[in-house]
C-alpha positions in Angstrom: -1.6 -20.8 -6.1 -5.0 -18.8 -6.3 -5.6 -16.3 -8.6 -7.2 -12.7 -7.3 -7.8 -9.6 -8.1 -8.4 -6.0 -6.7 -11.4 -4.6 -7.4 -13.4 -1.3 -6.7 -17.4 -1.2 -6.1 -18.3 0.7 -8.5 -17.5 -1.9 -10.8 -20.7 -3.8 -9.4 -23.0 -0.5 -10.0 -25.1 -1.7 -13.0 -24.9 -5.3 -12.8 -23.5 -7.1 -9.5 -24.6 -10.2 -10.0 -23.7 -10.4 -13.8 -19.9 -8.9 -12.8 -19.9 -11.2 -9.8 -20.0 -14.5 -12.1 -18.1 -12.7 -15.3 -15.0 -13.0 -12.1 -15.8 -16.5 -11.5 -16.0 -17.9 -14.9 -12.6 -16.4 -15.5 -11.4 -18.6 -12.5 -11.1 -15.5 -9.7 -11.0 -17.3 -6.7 -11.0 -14.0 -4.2 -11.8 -10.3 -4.8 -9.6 -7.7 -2.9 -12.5 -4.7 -2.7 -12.3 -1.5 -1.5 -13.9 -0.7 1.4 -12.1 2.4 1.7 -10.5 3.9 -0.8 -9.0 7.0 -1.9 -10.2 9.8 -4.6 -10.2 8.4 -8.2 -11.3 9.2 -11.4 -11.4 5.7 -13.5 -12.1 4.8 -17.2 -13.6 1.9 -17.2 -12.9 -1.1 -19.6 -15.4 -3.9 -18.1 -18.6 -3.0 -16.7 -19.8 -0.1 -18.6 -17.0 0.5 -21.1 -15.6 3.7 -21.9 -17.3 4.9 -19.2 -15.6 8.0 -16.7 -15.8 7.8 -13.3 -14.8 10.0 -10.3 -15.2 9.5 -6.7 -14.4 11.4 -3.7 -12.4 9.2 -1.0 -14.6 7.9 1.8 -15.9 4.5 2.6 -18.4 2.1 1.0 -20.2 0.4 3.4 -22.8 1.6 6.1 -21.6 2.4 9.6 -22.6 0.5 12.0 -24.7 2.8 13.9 -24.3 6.4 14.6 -22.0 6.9 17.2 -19.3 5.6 15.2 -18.5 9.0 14.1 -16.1 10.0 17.3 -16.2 14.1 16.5 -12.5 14.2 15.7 -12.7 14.3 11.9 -11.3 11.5 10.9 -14.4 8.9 10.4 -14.6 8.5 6.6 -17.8 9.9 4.6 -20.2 7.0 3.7 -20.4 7.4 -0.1 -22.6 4.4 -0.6 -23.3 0.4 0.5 -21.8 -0.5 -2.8 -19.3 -2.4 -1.0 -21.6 -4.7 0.9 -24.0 -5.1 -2.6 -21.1 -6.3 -4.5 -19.7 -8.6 -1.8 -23.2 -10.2 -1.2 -23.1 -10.9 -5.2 -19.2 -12.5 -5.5 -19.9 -14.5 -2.7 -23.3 -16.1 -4.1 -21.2 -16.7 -7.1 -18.7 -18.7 -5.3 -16.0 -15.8 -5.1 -14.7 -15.2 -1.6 -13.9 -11.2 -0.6 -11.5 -9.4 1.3 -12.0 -6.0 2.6 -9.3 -3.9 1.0 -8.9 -0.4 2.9 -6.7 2.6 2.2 -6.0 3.7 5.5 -3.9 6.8 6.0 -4.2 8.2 2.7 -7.4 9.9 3.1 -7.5 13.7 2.1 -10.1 14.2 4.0 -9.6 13.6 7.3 -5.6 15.1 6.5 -7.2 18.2 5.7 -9.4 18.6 8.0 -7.1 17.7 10.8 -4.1 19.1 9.7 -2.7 19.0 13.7 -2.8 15.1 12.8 -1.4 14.8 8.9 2.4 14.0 8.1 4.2 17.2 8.9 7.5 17.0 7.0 10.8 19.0 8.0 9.5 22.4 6.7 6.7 22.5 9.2 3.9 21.9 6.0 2.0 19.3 6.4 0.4 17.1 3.9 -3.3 17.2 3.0 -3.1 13.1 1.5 -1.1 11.9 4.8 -2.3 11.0 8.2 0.0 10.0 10.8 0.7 7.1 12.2 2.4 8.6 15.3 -0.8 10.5 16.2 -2.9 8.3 19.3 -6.4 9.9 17.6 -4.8 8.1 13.9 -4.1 4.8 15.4 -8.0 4.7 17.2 -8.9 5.9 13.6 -6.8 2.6 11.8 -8.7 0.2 14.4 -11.9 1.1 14.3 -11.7 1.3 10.6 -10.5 -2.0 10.6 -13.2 -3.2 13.1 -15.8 -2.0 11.2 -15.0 -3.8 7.5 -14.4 -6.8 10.1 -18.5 -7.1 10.8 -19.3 -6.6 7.2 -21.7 -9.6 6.0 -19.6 -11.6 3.8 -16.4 -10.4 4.1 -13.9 -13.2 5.1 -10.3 -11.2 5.3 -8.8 -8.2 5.2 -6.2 -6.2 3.3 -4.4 -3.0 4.8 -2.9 -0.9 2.1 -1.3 2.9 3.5 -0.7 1.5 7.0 2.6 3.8 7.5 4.1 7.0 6.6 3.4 8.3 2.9 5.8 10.4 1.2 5.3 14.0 -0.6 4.2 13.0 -4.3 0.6 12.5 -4.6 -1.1 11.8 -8.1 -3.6 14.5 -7.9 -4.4 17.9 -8.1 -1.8 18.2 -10.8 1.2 18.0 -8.6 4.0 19.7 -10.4 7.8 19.7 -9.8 10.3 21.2 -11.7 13.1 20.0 -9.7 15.5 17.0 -10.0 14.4 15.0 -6.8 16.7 12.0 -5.9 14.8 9.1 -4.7 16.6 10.1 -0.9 14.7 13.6 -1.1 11.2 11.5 -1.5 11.9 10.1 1.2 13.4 13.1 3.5 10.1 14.5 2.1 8.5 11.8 4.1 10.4 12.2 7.8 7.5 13.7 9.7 7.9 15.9 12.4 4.3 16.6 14.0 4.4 16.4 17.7 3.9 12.8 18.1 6.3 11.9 15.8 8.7 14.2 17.7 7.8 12.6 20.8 8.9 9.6 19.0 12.2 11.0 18.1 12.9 12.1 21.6 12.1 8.7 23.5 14.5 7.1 21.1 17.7 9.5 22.0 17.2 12.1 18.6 17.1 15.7 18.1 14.0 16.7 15.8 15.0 19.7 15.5 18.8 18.8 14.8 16.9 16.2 11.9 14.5 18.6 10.4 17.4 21.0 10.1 19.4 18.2 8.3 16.6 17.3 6.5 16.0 21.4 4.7 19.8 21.7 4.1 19.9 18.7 1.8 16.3 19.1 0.1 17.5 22.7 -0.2 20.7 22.2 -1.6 19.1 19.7 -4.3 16.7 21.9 -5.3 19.3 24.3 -5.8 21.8 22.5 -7.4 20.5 19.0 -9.0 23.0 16.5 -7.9 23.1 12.9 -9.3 22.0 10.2 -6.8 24.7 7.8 -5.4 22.2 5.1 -3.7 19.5 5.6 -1.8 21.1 4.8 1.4 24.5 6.7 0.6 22.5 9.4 0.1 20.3 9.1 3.2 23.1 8.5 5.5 25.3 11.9 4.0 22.1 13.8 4.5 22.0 12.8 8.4 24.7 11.2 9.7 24.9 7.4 10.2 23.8 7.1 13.3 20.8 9.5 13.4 19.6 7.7 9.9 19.8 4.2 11.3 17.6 5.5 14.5 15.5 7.5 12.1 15.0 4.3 10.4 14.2 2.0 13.4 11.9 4.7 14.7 9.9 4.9 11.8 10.0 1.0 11.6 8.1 0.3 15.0 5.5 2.8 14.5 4.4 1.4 11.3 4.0 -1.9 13.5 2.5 -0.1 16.0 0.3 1.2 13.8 -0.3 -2.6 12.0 -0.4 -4.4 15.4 -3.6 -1.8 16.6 -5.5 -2.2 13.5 -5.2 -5.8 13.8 -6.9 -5.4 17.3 -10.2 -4.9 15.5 -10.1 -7.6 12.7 -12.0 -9.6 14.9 -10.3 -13.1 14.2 -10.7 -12.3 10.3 -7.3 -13.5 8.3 -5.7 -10.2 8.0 -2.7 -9.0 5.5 -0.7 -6.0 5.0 0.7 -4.5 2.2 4.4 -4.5 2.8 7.6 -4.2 1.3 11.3 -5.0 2.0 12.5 -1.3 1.3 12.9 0.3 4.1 12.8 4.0 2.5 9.5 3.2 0.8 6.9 5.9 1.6 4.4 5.1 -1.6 1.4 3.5 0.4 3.7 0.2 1.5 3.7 -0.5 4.9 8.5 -0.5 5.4 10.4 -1.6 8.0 11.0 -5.1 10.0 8.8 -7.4 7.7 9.6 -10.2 10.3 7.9 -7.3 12.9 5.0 -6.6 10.5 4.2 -10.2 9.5 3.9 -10.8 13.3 1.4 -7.9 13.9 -0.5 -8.4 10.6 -0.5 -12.5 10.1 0.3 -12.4 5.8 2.2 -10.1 4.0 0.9 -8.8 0.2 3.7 -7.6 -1.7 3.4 -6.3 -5.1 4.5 -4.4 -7.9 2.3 -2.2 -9.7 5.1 -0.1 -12.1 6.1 -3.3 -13.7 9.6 -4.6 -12.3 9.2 -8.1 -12.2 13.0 -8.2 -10.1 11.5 -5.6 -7.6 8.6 -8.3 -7.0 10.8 -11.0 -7.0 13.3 -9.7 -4.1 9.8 -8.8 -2.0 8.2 -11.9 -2.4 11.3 -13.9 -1.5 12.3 -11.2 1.7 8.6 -11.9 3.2 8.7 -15.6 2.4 11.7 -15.7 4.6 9.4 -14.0 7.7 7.5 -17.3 7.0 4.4 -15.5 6.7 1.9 -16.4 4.1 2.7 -14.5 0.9 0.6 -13.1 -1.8 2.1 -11.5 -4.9 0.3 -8.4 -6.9 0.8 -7.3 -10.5 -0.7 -4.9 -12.6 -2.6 -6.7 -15.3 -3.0 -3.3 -17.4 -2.2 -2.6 -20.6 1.1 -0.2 -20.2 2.5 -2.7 -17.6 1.5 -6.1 -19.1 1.9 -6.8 -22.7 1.5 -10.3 -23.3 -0.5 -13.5 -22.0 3.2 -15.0 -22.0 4.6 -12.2 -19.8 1.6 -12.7 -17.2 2.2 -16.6 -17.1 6.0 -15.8 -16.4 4.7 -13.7 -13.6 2.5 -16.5 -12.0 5.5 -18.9 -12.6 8.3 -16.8 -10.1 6.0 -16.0 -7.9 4.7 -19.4 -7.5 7.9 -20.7 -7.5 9.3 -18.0 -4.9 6.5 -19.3 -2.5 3.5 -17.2 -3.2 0.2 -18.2 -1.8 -1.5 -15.8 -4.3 -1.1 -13.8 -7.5 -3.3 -11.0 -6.8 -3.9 -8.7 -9.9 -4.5 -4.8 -10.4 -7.4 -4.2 -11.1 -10.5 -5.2 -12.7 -12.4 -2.7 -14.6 -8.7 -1.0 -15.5 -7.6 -3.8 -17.4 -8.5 -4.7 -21.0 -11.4 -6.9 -20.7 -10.1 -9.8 -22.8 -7.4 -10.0 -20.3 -10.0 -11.8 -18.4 -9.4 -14.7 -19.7 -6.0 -15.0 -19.6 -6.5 -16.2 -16.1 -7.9 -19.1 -17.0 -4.6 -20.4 -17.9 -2.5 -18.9 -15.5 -0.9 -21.9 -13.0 -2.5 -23.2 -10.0 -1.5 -25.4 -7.4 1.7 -25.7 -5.1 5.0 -25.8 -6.8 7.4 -28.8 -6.6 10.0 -28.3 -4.3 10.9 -25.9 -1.7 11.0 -22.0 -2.8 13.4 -20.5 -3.9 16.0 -18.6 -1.9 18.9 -15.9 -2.2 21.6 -14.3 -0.8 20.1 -11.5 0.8 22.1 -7.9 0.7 21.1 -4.9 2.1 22.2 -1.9 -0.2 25.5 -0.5 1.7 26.9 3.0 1.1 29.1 2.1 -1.9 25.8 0.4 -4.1 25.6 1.6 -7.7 22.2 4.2 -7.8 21.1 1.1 -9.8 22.2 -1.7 -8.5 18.5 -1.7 -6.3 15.2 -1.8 -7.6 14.1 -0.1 -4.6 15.9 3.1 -5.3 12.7 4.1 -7.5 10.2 4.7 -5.6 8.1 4.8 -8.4 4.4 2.7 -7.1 1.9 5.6 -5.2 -1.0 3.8 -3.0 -3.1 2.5 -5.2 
């Protein structure tokens, strides 16, 4: 099993070449790098210690030449070559990069295409959210994706926010004074722009009758707090069991769509989404038929970035069974992490459940001394075959913890 970790460029600012072997002495094999990234503000812990740093969301690497902005809106803002500097120093180093990219949370393009953000059931739509319904989106997604693809140096890539996102959104200091159950996040996140209506219509459902559905129970919670029974309880009272299970395929096959298109531009470049097995997941996770988004993609990262070790362990094992090369993320921070022994545990299941990789959040975020705990961490393929289990889907009559997926809890990242 290889060790990686995700990394942003301005990490590389100062001192590439110097943070390019500092990664490589502590036995990082690959760097996941933004190439596209949301907003941020970051205190640093590695390169420049202490140090504050905010960004606006955009891209770090050159376009390719000027036509690729397409007039619609949606092409990213170049804020820098940072990207490219930092990859051209990892890989002299020995340190192989992929081209991480935030997709469709981009507040940029969302606001200034509102026609082509998520609209949710109250007609607002959401300024951190593109669509992936919207035709102009999905050209957006491949060309995106084309682009990292010709990047010197880069030799795969990693699609992170390749789906629909829900309402919260760590910025701006989102407030809300209301109980929301982990169902209303995720009404929160039905869209109904027209595409996605369009959607809705060529599979046999009523938007309207849906987004009406959808108020009266966000509504009524916000109202009159009510405990939550299970996510999927919840989900199918709100709209009936047969409009929630199309609902739920719908959204399913345009987050392939959306997957299969990007992939269109990798360009023959191994290519991986960031996926998960819940299918009510609207947090920057790619939800739906893993089996479906495994095919479109290629690999499948899965990972864990609030600290449930069970959470991780029922992804890994639910996209090991797609058979689909599996890598496994953790957050290697300081509120998430505590000990060297708790990482190693980490390495062990998820080596042991199949995992190609243990990919770890993020470099620069982490305590620097961490760095060498992944020196010790295990390598190499397990003995045996992975481990398996029974798998259940969560049925009406779940406990509201009996899943780890009821939380919600991990925004893109």
């Amino acid at each position: 099993m290889k060790t990686e970790i995700f990394a942003h460029p301005v990490s590389f600012r100062r001192a590439p070449q110097a943070e390019a072997e500092r990664l490589r002495s502590a036995g990082v094999d690959r760097v996941r790098l933004a190439y596209a990234y949301h907003g941020g503000r970051w205190l640093l812990t590695t390169s420049d210690p202490a140090a504050v740093v905010d960004f606006p969301a955009g891209r770090w690497f050159a376009r390719r030449d000027d036509r690729s902005g397409d007039g619609t809106g949606l092409s990213l803002p170049v804020l820098g070559n940072e990207a490219v500097e930092a990859t051209t120093a990892l890989v002299a180093a020995g340190v192989a990069v992929t081209a991480w990219l935030v997709g469709l949370h981009q507040s940029g393009p969302a606001t200034a295409r509102p026609d082509l953000a998520l609209r949710n059931a109250f007609g607002h739509p959401y300024r951190h959210a593109l669509c992936p319904a919207q035709p102009e989106v999905v050209d957006y997604a491949r060309t995106l994706v084309a682009e990292a693809a010709g990047q010197p140096g880069v030799s795969g890539l990693e699609l992170e926010a390749f789906g629909y996102l829900g309402w919260q959104h760590q910025s701006a200091h989102d407030k809300c004074g209301a109980a929301l159950r982990p169902v209303d996040r995720w009404l929160l996140s039905l869209c109904f722009c027209s595409a996605c209506t369009d959607r809705f219509a060529a599979a046999g459902i009523d938007a309207a009758e849906t987004a009406a559905r959808t108020r009266a129970a966000v509504l009524a919670q916000l109202a009159e707090p009510r405990p939550a029974d299970g996510i999927a309880q919840d989900a199918v009272t709100a709209l009936g069991q047969d409009l929630h299970d199309t609902v739920l395929a719908v959204r399913a096959n345009m987050t392939t769509d959306l997957v299969r298109a990007a992939a269109e531009g990798s360009a023959g470049l191994p290519l991986s989404v960031r996926a998960t097995d819940d299918r009510y997941a609207c947090d920057g996770k790619s939800s739906g038929d893993l089996r479906a988004l495994a095919s479109a993609a290629g690999s499948l990262t899965v990972t864990n970035l609030a600290g449930d070790a069970s959470a991780l362990r029922h992804d890994i094992v639910a996209a090991g069974e797609t058979g689909a090369e599996v890598a496994a993320g953790w957050h290697l921070g300081a509120a998430r992490t505590h000990t060297e022994e708790e990482l190693i545990d980490i390495a062990l299941q998820a080596r042991s459940h199949g995992a190609s990789a243990l990919v770890l959040y993020a470099y620069d975020l982490a305590p620097a001394p961490r760095l060498e705990w992944l020196r010790r961490l295990p390598r190499g393929p397990v003995a045996g075959a992975p481990a398996t289990y029974e798998r259940r889907h969560e049925s009406p009559h779940d406990s509201p913890h009996d899943s780890p997926h009821n939380r919600q809890t991990e925004p893109a990242r």
